[in-house]
Biopython code that builds the backbone (N, CA, C, O; Angstrom):
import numpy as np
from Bio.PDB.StructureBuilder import StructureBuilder

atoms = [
    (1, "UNK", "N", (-12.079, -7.393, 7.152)),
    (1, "UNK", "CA", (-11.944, -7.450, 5.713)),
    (1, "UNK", "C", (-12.101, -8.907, 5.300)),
    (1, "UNK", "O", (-11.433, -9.780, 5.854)),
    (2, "UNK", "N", (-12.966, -9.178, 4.345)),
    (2, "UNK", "CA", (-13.174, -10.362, 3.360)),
    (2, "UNK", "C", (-12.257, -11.111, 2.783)),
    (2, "UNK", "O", (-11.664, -10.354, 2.014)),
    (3, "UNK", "N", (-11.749, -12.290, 2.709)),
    (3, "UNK", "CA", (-10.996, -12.450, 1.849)),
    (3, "UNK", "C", (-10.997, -11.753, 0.337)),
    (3, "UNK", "O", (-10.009, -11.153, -0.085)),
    (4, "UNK", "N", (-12.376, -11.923, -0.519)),
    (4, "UNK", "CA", (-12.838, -11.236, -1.446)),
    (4, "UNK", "C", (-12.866, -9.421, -1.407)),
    (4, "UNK", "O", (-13.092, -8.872, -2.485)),
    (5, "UNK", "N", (-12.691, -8.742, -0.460)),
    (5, "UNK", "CA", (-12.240, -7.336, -0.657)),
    (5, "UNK", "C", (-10.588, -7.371, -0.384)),
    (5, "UNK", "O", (-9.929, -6.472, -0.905)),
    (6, "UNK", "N", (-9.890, -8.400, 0.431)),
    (6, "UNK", "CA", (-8.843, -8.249, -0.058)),
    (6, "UNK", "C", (-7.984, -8.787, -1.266)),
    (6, "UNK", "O", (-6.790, -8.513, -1.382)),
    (7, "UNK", "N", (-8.816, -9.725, -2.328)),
    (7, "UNK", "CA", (-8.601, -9.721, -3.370)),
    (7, "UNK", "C", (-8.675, -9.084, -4.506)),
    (7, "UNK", "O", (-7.990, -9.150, -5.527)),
    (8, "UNK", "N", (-10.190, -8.039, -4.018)),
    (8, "UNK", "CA", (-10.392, -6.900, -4.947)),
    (8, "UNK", "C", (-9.231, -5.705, -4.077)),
    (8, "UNK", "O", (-9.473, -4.698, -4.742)),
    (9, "UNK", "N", (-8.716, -5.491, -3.569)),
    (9, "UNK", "CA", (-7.769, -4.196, -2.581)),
    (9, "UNK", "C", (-6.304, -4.694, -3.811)),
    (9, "UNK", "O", (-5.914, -4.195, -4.866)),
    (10, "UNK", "N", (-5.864, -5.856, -3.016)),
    (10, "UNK", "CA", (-4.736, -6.217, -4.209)),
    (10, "UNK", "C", (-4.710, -5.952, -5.758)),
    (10, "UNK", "O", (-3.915, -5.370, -6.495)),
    (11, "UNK", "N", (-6.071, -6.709, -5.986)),
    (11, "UNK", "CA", (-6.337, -5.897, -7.706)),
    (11, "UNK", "C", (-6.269, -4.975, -8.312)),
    (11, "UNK", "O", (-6.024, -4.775, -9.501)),
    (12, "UNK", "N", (-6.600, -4.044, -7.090)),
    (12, "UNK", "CA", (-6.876, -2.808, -7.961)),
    (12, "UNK", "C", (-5.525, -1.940, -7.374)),
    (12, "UNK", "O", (-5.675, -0.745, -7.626)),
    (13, "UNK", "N", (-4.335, -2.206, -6.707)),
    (13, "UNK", "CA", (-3.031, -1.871, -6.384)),
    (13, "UNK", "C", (-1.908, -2.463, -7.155)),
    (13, "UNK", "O", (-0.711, -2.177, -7.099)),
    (14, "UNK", "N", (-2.578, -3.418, -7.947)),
    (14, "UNK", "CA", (-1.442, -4.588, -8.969)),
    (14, "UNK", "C", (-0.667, -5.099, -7.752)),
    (14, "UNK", "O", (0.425, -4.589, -7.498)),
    (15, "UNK", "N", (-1.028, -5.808, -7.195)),
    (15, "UNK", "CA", (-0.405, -6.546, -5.766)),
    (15, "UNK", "C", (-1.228, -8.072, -5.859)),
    (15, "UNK", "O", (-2.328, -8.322, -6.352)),
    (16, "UNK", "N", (-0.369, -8.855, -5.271)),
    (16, "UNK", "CA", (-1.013, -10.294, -5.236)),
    (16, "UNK", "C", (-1.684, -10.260, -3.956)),
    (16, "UNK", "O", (-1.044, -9.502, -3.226)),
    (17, "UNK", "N", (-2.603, -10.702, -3.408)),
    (17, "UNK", "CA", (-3.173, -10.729, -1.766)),
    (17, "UNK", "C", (-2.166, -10.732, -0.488)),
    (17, "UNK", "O", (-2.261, -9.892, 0.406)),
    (18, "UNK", "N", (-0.916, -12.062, -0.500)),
    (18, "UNK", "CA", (0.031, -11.891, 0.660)),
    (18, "UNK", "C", (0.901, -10.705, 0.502)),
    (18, "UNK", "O", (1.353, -10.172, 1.515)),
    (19, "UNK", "N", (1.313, -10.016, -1.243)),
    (19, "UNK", "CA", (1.993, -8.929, -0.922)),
    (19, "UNK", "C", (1.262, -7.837, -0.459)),
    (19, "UNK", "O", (1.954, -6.939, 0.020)),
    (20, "UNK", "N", (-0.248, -7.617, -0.470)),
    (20, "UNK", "CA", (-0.674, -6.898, 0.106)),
    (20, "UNK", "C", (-1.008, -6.866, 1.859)),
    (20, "UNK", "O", (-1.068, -5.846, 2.546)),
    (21, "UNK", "N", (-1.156, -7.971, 2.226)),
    (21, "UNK", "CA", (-1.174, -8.067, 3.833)),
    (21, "UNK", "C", (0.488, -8.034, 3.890)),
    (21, "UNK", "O", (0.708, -6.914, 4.350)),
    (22, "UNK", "N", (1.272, -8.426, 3.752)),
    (22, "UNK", "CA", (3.276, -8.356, 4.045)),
    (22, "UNK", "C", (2.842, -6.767, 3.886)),
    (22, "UNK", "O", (2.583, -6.361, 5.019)),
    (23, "UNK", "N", (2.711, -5.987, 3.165)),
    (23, "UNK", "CA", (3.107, -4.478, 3.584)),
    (23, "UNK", "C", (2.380, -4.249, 4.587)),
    (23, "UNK", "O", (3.059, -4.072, 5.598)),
    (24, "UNK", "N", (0.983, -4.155, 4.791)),
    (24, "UNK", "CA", (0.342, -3.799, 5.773)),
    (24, "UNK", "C", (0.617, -4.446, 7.199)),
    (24, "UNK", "O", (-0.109, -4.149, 8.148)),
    (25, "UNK", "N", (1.532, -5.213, 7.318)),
    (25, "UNK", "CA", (1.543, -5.699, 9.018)),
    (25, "UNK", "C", (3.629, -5.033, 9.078)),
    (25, "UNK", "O", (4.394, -4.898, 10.033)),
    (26, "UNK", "N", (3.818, -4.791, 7.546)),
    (26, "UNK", "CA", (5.048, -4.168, 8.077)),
    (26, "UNK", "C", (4.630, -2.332, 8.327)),
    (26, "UNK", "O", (5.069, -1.699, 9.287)),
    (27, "UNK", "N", (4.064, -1.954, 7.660)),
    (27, "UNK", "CA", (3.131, -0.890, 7.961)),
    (27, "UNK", "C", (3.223, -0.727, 9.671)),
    (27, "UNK", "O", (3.792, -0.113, 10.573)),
    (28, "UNK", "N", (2.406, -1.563, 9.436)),
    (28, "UNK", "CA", (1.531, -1.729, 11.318)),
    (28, "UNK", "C", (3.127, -1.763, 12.240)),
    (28, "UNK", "O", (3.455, -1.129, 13.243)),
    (29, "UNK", "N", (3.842, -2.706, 11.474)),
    (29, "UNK", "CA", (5.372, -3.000, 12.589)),
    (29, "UNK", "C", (5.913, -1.423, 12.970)),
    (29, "UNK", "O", (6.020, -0.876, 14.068)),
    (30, "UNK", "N", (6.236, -0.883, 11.462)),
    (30, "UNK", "CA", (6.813, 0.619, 11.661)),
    (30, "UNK", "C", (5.603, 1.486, 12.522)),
    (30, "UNK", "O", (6.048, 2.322, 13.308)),
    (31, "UNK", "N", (4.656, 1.401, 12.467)),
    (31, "UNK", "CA", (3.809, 2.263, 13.259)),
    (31, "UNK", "C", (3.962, 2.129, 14.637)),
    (31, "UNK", "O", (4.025, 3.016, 15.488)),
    (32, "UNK", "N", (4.009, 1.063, 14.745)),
    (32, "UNK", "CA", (4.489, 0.506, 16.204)),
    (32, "UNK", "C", (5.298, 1.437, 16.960)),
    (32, "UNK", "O", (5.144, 2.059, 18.011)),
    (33, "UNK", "N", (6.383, 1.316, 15.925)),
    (33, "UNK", "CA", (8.410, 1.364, 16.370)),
    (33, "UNK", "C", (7.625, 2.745, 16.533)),
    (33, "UNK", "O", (7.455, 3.039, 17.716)),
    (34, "UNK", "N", (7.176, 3.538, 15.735)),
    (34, "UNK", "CA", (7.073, 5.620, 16.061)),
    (34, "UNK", "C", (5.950, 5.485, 16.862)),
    (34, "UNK", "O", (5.173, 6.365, 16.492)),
    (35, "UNK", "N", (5.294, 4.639, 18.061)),
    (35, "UNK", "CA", (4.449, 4.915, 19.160)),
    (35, "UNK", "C", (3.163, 5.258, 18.218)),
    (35, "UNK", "O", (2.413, 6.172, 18.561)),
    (36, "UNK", "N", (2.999, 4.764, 17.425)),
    (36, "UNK", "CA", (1.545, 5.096, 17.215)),
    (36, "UNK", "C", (0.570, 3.837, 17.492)),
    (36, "UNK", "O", (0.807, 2.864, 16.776)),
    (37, "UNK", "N", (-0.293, 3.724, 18.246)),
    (37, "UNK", "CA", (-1.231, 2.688, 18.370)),
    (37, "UNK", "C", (-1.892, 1.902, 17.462)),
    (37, "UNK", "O", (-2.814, 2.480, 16.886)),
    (38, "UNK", "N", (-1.643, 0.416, 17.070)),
    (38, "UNK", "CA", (-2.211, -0.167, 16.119)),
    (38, "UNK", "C", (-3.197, -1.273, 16.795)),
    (38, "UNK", "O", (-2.903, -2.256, 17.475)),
    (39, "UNK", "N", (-4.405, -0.806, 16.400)),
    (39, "UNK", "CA", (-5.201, -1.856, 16.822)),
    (39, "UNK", "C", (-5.192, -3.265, 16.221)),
    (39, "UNK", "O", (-4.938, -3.086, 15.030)),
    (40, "UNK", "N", (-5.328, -4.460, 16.427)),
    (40, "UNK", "CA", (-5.439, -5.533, 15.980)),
    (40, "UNK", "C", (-6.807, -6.393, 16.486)),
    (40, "UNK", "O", (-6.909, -7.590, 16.221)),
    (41, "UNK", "N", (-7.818, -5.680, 17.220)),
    (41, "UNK", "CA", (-8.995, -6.323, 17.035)),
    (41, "UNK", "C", (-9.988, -5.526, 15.848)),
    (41, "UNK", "O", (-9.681, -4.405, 15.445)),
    (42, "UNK", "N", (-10.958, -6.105, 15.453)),
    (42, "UNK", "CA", (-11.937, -5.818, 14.406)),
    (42, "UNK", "C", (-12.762, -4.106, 15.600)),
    (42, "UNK", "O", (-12.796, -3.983, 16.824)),
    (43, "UNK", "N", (-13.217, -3.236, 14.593)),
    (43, "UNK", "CA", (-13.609, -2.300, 15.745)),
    (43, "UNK", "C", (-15.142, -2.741, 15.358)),
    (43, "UNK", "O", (-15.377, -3.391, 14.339)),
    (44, "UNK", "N", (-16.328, -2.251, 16.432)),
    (44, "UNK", "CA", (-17.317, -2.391, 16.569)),
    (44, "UNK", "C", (-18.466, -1.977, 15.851)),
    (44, "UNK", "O", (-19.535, -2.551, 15.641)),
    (45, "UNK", "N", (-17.891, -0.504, 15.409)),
    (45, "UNK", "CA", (-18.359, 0.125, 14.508)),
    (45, "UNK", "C", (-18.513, 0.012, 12.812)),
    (45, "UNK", "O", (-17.689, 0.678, 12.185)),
    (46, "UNK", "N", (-18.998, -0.377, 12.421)),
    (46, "UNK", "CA", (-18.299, -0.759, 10.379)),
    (46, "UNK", "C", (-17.964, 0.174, 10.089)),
    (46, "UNK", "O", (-16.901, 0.142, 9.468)),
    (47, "UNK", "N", (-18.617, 1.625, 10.326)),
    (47, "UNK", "CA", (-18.051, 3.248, 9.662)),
    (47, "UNK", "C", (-16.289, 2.908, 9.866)),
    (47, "UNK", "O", (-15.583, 2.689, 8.881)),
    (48, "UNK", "N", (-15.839, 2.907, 11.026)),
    (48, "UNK", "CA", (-14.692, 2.932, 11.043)),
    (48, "UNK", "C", (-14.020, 1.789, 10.487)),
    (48, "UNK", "O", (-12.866, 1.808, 10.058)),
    (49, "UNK", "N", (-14.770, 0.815, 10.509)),
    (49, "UNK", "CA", (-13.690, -0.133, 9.760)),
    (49, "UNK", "C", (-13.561, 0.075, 8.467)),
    (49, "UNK", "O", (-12.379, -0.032, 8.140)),
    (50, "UNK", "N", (-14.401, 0.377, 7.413)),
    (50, "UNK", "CA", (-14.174, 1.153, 6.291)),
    (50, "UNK", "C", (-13.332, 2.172, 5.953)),
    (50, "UNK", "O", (-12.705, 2.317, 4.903)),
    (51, "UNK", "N", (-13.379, 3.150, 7.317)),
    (51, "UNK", "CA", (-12.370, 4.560, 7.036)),
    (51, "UNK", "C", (-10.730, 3.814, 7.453)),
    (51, "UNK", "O", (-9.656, 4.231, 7.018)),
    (52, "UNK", "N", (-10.835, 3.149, 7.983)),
    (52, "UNK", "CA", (-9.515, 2.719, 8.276)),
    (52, "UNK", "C", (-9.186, 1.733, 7.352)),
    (52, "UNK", "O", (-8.079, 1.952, 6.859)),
    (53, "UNK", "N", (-9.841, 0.523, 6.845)),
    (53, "UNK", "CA", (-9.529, -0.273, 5.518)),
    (53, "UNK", "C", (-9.110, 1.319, 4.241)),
    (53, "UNK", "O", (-8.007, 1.539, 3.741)),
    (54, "UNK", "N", (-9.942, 1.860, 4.110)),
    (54, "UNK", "CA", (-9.441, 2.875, 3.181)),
    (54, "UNK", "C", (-8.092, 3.779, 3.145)),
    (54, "UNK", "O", (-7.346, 3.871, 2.171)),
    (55, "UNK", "N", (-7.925, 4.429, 4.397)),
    (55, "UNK", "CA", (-6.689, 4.872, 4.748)),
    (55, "UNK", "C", (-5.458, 3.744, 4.556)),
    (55, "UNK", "O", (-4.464, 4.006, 3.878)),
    (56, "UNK", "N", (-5.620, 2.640, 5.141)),
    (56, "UNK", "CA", (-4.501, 1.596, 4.269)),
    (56, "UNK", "C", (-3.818, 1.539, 3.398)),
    (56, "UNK", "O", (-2.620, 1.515, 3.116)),
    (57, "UNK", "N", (-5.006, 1.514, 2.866)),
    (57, "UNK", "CA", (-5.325, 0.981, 0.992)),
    (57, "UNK", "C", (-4.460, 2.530, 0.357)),
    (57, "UNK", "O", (-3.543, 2.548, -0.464)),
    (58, "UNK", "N", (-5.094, 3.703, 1.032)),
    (58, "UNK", "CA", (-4.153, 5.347, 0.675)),
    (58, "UNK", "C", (-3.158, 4.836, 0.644)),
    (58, "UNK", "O", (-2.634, 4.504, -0.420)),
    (59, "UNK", "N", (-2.425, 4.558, 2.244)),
    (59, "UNK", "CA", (-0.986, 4.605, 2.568)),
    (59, "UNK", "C", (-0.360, 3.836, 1.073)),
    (59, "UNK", "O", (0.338, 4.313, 0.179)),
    (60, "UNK", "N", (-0.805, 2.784, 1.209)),
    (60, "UNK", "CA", (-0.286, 1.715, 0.593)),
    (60, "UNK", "C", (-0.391, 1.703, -0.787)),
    (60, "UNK", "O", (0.108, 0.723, -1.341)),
    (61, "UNK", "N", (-1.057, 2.771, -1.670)),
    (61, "UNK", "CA", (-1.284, 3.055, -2.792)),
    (61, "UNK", "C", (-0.486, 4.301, -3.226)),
    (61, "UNK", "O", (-0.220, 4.508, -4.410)),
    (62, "UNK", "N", (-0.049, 5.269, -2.048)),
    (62, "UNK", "CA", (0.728, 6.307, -1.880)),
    (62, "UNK", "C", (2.119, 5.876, -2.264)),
    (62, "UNK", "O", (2.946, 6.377, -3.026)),
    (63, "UNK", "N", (2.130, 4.604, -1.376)),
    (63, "UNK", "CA", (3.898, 4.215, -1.433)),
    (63, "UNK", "C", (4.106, 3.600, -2.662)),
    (63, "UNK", "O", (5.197, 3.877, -3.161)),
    (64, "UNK", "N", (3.239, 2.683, -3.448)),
    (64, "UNK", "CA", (3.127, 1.951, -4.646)),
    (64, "UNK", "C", (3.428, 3.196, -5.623)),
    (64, "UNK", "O", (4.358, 3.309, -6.422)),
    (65, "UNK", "N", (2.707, 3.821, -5.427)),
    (65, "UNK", "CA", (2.751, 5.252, -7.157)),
    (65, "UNK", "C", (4.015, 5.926, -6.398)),
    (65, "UNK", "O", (4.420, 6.730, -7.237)),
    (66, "UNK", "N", (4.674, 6.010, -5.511)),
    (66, "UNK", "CA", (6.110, 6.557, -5.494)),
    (66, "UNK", "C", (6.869, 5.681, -5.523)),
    (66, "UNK", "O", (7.846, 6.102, -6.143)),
    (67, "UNK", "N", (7.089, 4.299, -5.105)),
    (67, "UNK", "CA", (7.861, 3.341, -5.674)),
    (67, "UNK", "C", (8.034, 3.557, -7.346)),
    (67, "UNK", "O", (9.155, 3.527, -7.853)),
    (68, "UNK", "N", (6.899, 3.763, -8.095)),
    (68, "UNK", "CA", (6.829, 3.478, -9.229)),
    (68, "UNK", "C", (7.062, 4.586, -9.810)),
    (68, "UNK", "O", (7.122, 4.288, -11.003)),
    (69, "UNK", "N", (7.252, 5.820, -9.690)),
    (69, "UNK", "CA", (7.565, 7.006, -9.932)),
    (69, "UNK", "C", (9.171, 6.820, -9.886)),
    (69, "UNK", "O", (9.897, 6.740, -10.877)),
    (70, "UNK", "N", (9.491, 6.778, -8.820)),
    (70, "UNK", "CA", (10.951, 6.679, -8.345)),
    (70, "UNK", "C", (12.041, 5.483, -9.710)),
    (70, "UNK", "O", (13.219, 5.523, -10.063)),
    (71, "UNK", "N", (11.037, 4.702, -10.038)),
    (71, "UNK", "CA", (11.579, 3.561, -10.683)),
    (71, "UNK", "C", (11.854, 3.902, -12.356)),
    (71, "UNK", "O", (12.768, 3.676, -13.149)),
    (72, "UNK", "N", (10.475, 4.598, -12.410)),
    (72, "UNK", "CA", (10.610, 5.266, -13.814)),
    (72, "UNK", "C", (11.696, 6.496, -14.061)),
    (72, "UNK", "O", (12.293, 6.551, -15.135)),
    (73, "UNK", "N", (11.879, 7.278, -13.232)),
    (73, "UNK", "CA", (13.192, 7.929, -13.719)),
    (73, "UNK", "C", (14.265, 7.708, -13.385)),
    (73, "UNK", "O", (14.991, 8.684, -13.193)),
    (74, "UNK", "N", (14.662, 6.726, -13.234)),
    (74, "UNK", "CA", (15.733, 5.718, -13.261)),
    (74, "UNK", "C", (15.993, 5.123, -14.433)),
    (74, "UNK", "O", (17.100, 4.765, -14.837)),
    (75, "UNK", "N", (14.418, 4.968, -15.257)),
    (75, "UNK", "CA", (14.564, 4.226, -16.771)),
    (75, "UNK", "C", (15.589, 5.113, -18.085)),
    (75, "UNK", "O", (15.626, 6.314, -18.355)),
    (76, "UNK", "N", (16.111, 4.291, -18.512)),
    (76, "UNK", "CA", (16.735, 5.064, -19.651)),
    (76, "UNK", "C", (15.715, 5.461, -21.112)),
    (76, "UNK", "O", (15.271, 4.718, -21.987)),
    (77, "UNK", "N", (15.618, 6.631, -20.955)),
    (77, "UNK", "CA", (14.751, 6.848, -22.073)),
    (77, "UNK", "C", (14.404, 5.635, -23.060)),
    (77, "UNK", "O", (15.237, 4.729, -23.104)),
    (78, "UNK", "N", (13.209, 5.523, -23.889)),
    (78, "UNK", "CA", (12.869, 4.715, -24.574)),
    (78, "UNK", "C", (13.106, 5.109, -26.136)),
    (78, "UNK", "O", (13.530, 4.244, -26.901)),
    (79, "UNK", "N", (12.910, 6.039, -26.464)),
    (79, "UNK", "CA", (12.848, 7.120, -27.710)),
    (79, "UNK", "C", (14.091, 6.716, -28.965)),
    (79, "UNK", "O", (13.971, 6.743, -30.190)),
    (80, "UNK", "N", (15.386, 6.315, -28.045)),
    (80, "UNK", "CA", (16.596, 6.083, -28.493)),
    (80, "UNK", "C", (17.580, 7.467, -28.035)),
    (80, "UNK", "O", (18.747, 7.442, -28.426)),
    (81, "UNK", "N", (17.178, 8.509, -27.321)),
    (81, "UNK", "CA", (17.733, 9.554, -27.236)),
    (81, "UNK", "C", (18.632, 9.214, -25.963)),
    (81, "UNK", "O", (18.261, 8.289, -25.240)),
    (82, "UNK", "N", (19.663, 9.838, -25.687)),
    (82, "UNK", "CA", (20.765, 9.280, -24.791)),
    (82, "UNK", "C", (20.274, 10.249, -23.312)),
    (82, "UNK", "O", (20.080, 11.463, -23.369)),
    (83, "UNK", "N", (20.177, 9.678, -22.431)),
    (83, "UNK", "CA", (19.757, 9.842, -20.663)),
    (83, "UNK", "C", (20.465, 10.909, -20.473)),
    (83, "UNK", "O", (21.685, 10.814, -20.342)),
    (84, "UNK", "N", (19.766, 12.223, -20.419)),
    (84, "UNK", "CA", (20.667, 13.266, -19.520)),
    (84, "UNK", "C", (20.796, 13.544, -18.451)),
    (84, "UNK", "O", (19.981, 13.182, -17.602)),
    (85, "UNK", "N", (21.928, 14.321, -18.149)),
    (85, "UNK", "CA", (22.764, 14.198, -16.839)),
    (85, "UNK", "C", (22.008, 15.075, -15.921)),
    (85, "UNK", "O", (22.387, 15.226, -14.759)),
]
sb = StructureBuilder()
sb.init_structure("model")
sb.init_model(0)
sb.init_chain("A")
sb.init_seg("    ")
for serial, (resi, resn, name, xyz) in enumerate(atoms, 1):
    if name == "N":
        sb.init_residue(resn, " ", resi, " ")
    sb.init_atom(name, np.array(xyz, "f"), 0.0, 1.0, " ", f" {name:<3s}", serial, name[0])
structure = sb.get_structure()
């Protein structure tokens, strides 16, 4: 990955560039810990480096819109109407 696609990856996640590599190598850490194999060389192929830059970018766009889901109904209505129980 480019510096410049990981500036456009961050952009288009509303993420600054290091908060986007900090999730992805904690990503990679937890993948670790549950035995799943994380490669850390570039693969040979570009097909796959694309399908796997993309799957990332999923994970990591998955967890962003449920962070942000999660956050919003937590908000107290805006309307003026009082938060029900």
């Amino acid at each position: 990955m480019t510096l410049a696609h990981l500036r456009r990856a961050a952009h288009t996640l509303g993420l600054e560039p290091w908060e986007l590599v900090q999730r992805a190598d904690r990503l990679s850490s937890d993948l670790r810990t549950r035995g799943v194999v994380v490669h850390d060389d570039k693969p040979r192929n570009l097909g796959k480096l694309f399908a796997g830059g993309a799957a990332i970018l999923a994970v990591l766009a998955g967890g962003a819109a449920i962070a942000s889901a999660t956050s919003a109904t937590k908000a107290p209505p805006t309307d003026g109407r009082k938060k029900s129980k």
